[in-house]
Backbone as XML, in Angstrom:
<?xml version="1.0"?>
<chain id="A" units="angstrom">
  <residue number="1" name="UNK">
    <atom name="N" x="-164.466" y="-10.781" z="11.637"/>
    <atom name="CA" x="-164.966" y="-11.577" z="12.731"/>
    <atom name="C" x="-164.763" y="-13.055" z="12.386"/>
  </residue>
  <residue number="2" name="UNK">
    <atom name="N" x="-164.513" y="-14.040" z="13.295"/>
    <atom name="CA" x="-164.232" y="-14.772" z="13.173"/>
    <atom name="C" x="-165.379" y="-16.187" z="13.393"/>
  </residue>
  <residue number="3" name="UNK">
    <atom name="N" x="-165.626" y="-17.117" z="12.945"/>
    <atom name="CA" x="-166.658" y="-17.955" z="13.017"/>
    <atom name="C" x="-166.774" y="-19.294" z="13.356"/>
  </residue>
  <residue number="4" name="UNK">
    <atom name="N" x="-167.128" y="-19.766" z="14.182"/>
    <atom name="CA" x="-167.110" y="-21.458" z="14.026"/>
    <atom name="C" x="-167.869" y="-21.754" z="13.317"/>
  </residue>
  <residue number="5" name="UNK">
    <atom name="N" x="-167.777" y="-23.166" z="12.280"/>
    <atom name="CA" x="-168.968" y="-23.810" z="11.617"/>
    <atom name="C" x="-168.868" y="-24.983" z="11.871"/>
  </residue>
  <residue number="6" name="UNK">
    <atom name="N" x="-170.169" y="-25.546" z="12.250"/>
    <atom name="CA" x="-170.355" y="-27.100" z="11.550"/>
    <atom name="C" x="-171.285" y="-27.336" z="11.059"/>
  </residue>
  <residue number="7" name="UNK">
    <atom name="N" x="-170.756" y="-28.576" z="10.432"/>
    <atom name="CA" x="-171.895" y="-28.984" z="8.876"/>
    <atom name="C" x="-172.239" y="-29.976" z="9.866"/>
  </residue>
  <residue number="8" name="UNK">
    <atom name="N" x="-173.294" y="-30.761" z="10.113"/>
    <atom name="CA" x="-173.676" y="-32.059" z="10.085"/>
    <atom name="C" x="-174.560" y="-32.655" z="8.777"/>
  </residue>
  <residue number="9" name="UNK">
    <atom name="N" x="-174.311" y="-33.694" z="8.474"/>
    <atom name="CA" x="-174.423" y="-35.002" z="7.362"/>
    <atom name="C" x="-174.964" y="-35.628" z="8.165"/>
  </residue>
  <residue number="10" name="UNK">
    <atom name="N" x="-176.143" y="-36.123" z="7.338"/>
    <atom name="CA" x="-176.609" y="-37.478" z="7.117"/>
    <atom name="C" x="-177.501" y="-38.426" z="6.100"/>
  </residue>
  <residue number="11" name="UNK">
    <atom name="N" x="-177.634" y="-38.996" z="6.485"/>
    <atom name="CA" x="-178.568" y="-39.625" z="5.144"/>
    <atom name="C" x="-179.904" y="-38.953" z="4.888"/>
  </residue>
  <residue number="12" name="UNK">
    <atom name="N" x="-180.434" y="-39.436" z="4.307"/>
    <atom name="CA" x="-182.111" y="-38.583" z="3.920"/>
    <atom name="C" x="-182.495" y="-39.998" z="4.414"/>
  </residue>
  <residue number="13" name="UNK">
    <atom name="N" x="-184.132" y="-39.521" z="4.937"/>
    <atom name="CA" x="-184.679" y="-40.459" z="5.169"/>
    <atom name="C" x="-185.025" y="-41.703" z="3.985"/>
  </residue>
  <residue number="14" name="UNK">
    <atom name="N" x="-185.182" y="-43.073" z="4.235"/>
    <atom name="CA" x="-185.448" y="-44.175" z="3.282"/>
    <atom name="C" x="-184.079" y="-44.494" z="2.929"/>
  </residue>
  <residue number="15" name="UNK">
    <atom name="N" x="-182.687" y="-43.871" z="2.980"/>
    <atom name="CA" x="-181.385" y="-44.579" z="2.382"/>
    <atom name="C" x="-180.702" y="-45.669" z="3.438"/>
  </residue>
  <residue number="16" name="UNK">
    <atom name="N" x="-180.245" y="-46.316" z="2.609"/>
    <atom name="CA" x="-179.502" y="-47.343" z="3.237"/>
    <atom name="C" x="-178.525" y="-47.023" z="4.230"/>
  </residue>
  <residue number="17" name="UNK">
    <atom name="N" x="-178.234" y="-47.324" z="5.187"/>
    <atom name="CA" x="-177.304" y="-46.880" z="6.162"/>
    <atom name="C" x="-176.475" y="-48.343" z="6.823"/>
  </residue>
  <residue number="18" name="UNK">
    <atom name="N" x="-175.691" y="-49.000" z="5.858"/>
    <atom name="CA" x="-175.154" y="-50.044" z="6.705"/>
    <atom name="C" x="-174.411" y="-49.965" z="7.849"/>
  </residue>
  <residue number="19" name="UNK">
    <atom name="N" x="-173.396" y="-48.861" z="7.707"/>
    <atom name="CA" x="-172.631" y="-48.567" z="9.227"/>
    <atom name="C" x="-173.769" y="-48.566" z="10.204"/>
  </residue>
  <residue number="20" name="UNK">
    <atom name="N" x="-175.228" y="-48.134" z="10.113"/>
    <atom name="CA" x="-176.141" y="-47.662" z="11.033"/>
    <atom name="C" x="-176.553" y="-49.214" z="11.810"/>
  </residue>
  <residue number="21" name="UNK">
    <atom name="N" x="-176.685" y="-49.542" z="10.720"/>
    <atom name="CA" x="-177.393" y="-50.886" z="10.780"/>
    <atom name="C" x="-176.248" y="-51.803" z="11.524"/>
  </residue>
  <residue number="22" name="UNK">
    <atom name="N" x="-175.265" y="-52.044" z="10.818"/>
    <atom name="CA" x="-174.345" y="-53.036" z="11.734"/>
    <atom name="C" x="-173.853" y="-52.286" z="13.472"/>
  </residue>
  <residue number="23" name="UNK">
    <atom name="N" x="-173.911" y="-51.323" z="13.315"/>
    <atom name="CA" x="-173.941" y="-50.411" z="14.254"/>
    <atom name="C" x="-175.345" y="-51.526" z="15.547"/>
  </residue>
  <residue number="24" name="UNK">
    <atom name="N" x="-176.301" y="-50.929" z="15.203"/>
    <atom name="CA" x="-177.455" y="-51.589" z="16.061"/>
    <atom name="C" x="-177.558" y="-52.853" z="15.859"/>
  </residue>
  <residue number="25" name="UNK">
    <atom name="N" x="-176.950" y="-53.996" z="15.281"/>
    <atom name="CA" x="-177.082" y="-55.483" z="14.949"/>
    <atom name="C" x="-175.823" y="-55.969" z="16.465"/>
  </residue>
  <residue number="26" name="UNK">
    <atom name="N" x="-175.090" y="-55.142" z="15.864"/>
    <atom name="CA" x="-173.876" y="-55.100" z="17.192"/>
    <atom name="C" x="-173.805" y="-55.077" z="18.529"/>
  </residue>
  <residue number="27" name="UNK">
    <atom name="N" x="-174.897" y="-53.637" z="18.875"/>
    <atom name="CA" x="-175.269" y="-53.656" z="19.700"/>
    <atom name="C" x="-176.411" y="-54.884" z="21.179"/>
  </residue>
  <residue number="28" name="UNK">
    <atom name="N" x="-177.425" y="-55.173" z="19.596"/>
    <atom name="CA" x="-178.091" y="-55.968" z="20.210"/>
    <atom name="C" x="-177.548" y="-57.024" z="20.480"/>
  </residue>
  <residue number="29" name="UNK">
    <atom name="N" x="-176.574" y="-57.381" z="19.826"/>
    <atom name="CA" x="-175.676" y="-58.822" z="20.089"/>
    <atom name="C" x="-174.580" y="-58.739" z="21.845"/>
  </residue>
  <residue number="30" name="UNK">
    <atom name="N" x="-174.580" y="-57.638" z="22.002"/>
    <atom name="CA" x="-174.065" y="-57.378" z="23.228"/>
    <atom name="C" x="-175.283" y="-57.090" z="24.551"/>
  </residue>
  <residue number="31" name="UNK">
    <atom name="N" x="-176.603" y="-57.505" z="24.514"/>
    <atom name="CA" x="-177.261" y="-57.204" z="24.797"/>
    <atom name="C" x="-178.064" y="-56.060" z="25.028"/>
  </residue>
  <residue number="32" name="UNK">
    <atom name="N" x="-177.820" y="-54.880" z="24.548"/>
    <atom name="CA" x="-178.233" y="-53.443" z="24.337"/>
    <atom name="C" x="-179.745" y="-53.195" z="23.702"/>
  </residue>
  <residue number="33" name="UNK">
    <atom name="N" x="-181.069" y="-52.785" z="24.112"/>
    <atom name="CA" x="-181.831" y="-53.084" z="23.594"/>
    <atom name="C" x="-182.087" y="-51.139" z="22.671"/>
  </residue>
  <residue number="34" name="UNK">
    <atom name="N" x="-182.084" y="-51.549" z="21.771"/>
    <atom name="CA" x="-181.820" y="-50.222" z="20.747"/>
    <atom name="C" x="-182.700" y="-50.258" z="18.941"/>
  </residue>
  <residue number="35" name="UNK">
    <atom name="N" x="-183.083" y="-49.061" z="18.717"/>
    <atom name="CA" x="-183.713" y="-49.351" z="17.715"/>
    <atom name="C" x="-183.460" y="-47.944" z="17.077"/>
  </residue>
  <residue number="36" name="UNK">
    <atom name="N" x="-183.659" y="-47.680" z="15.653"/>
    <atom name="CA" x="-183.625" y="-46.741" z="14.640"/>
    <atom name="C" x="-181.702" y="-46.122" z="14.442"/>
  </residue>
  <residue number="37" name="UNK">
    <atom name="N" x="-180.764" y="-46.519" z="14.958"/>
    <atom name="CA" x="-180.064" y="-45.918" z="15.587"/>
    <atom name="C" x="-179.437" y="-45.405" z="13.679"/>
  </residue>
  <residue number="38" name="UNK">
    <atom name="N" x="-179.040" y="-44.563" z="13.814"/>
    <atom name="CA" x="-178.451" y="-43.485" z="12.335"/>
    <atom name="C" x="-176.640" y="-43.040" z="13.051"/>
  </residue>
  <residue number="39" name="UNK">
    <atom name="N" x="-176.346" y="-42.538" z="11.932"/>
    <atom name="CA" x="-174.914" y="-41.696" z="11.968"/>
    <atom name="C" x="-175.260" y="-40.341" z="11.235"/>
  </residue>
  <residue number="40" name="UNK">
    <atom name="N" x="-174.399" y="-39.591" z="11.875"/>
    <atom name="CA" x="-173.811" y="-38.294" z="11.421"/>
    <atom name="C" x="-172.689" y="-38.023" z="11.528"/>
  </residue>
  <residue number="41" name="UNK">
    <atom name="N" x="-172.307" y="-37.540" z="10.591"/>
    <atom name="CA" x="-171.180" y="-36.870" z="10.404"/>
    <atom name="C" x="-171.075" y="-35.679" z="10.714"/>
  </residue>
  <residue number="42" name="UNK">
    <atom name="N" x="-170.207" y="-35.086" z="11.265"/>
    <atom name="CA" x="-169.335" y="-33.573" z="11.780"/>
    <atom name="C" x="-168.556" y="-32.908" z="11.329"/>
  </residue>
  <residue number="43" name="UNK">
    <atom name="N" x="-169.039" y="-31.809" z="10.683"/>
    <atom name="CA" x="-167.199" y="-31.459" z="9.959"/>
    <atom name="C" x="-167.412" y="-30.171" z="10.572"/>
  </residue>
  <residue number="44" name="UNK">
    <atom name="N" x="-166.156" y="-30.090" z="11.181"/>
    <atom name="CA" x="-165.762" y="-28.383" z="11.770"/>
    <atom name="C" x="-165.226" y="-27.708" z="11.445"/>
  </residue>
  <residue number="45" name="UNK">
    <atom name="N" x="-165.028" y="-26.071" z="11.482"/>
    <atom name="CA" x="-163.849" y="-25.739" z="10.921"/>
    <atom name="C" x="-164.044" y="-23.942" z="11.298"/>
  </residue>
  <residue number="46" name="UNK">
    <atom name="N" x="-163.207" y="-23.086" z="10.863"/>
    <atom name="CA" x="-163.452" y="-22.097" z="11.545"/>
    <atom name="C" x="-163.856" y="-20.908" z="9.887"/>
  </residue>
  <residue number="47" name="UNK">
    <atom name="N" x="-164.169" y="-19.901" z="9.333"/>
    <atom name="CA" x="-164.004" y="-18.855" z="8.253"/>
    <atom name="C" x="-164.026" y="-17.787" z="9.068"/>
  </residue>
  <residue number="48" name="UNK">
    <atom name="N" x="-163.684" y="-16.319" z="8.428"/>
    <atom name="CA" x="-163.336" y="-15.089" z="8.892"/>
    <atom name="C" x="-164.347" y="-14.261" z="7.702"/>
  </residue>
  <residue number="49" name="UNK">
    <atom name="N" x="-164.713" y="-13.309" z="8.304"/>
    <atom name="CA" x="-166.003" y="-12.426" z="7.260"/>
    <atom name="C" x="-166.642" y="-11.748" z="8.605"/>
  </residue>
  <residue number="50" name="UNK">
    <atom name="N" x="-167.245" y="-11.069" z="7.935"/>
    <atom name="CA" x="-168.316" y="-10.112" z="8.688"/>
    <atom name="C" x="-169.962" y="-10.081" z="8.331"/>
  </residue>
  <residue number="51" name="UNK">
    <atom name="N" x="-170.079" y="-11.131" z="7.569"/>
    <atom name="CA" x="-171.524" y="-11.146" z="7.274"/>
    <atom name="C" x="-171.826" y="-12.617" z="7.633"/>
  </residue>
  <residue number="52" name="UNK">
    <atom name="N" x="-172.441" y="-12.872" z="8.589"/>
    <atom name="CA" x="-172.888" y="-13.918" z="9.232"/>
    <atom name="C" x="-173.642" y="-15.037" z="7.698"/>
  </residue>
  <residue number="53" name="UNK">
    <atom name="N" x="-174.686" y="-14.280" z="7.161"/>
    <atom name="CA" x="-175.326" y="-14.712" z="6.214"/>
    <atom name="C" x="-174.649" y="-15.084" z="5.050"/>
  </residue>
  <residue number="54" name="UNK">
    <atom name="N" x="-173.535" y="-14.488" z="4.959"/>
    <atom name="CA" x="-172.845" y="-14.436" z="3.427"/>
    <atom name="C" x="-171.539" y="-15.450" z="4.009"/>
  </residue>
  <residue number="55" name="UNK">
    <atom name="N" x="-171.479" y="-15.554" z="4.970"/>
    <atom name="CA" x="-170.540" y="-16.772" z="5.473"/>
    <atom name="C" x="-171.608" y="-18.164" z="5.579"/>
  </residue>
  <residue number="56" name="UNK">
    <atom name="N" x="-172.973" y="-18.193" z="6.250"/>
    <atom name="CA" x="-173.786" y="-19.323" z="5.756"/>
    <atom name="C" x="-174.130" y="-19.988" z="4.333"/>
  </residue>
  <residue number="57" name="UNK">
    <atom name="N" x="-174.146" y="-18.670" z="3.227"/>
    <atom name="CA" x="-173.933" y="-19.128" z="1.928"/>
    <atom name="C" x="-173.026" y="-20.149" z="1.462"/>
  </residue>
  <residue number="58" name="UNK">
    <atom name="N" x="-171.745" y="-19.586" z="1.851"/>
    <atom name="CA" x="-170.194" y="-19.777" z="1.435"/>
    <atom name="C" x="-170.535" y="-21.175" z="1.773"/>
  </residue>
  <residue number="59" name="UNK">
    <atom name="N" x="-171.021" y="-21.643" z="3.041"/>
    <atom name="CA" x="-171.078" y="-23.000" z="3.274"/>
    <atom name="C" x="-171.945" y="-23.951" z="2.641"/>
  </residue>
  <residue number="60" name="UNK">
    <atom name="N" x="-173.132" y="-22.834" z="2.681"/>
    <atom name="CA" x="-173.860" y="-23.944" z="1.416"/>
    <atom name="C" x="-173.649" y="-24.179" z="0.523"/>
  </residue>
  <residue number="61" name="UNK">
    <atom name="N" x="-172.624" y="-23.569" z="-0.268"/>
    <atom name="CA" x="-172.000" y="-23.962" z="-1.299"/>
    <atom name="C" x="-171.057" y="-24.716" z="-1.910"/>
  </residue>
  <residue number="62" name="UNK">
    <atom name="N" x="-170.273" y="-24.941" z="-0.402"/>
    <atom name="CA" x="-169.294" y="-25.945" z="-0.009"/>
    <atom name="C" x="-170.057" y="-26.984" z="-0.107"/>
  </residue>
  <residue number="63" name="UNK">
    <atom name="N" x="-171.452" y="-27.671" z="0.752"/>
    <atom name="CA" x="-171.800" y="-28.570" z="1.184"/>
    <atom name="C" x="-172.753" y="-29.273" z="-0.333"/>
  </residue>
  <residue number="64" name="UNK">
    <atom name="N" x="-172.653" y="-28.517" z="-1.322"/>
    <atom name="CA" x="-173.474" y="-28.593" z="-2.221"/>
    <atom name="C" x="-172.736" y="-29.290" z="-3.370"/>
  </residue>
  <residue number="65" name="UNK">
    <atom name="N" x="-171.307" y="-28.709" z="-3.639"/>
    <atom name="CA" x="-170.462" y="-29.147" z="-4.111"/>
    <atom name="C" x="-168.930" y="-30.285" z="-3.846"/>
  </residue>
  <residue number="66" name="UNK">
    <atom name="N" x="-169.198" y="-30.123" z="-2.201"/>
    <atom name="CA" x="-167.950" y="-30.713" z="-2.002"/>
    <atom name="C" x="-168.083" y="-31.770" z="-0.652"/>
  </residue>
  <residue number="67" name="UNK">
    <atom name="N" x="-169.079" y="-31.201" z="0.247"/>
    <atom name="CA" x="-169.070" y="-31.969" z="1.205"/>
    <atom name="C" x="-170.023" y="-32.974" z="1.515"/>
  </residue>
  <residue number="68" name="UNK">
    <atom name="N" x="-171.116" y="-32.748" z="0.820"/>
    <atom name="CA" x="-172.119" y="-33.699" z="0.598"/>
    <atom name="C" x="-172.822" y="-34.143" z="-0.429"/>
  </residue>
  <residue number="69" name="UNK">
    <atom name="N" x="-173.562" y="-35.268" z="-0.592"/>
    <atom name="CA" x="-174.138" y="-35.242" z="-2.387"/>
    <atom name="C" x="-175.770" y="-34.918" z="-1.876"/>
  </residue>
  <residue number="70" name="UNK">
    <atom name="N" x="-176.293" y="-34.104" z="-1.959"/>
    <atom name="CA" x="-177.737" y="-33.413" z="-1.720"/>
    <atom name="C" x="-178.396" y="-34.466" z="-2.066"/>
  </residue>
  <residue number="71" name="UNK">
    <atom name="N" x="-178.346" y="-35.241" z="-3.094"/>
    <atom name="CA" x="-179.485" y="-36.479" z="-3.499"/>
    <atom name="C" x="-179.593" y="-37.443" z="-2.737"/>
  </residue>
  <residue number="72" name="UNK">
    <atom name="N" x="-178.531" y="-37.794" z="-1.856"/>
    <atom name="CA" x="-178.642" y="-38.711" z="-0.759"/>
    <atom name="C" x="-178.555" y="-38.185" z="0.800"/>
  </residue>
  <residue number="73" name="UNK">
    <atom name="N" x="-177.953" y="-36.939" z="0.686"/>
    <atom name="CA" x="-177.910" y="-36.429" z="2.076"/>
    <atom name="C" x="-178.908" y="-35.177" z="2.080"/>
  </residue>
  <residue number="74" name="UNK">
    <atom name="N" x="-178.918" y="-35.056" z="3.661"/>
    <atom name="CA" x="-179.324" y="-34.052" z="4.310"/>
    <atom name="C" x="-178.212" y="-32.976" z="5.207"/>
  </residue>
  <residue number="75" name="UNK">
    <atom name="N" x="-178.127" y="-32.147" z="5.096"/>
    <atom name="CA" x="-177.350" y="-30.970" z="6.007"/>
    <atom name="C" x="-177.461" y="-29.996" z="6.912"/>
  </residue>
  <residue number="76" name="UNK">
    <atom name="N" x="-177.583" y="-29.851" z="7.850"/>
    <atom name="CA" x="-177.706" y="-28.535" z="8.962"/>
    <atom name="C" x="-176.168" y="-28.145" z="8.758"/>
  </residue>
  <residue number="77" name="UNK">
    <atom name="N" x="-176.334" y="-26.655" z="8.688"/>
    <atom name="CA" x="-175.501" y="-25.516" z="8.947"/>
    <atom name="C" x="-175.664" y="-25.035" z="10.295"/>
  </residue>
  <residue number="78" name="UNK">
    <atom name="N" x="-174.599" y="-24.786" z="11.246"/>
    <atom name="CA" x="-174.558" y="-23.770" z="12.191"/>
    <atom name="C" x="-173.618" y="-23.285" z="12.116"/>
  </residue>
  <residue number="79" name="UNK">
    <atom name="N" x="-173.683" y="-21.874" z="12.273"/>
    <atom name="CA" x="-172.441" y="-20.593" z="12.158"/>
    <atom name="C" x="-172.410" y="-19.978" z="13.424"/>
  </residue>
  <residue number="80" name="UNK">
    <atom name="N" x="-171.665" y="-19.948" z="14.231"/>
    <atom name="CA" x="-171.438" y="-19.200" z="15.582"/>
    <atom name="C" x="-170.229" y="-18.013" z="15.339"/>
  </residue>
  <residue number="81" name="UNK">
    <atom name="N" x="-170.368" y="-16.957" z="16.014"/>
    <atom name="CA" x="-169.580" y="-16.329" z="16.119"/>
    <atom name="C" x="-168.415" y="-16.305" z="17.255"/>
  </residue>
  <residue number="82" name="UNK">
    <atom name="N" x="-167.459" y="-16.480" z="17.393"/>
    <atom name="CA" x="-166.246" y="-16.530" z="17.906"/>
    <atom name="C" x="-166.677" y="-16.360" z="19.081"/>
  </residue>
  <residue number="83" name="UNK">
    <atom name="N" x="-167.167" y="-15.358" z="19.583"/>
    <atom name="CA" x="-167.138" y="-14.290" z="20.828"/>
    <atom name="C" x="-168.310" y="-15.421" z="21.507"/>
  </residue>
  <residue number="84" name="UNK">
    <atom name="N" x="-169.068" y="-15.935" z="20.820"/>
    <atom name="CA" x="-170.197" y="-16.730" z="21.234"/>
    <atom name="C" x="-170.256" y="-18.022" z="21.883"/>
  </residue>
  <residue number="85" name="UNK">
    <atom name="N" x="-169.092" y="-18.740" z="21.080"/>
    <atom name="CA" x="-169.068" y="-19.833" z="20.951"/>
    <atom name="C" x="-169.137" y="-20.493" z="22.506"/>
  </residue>
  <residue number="86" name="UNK">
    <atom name="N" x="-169.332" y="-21.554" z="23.057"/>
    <atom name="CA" x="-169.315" y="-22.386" z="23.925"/>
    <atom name="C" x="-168.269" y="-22.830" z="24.606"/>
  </residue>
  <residue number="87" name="UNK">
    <atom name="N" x="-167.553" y="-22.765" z="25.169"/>
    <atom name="CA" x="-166.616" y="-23.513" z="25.921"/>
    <atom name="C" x="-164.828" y="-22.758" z="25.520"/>
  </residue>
  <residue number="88" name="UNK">
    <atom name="N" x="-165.604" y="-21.318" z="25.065"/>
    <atom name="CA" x="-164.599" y="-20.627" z="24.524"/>
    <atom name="C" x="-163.471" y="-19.930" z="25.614"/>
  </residue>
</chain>
């Protein structure tokens, strides 16, 4: 079976976020009235398996080692199944 995943990234709360920040400094300079504003990151991608759970692993293990640094970030996993997916 086939799977969509995405990881979303972001900071943990209390870290520095300058893109965030010049992000909303920017804004307000264009007159936009905006506050707390953050980034995330998206990474997509598709794996093949039959165990929904043992394909959520696989990713946490990715995200543990390769796609994010856990001491500064935070991560949501979602795993969809093919047949499921949205706009499929």
């Amino acid at each position: 079976m086939l799977f969509d995943i995405e990881v979303k990234i972001s900071l943990k709360s209390g870290m520095l976020n300058p893109e965030a920040t010049t992000i909303e400094r920017s804004l307000e300079l264009l007159g936009y009235d905006v506050n707390n504003v953050k980034t995330v990151e998206i990474i997509k991608f598709q794996m093949e398996g039959e165990d929904r759970e043992a394909i959520r692993d696989n990713v946490t293990d990715m995200c543990e080692r390769l796609l994010c640094n856990p001491v500064i970030h935070d991560y949501k996993i979602n795993v969809i199944p093919q047949n499921m997916a949205c706009g499929k």
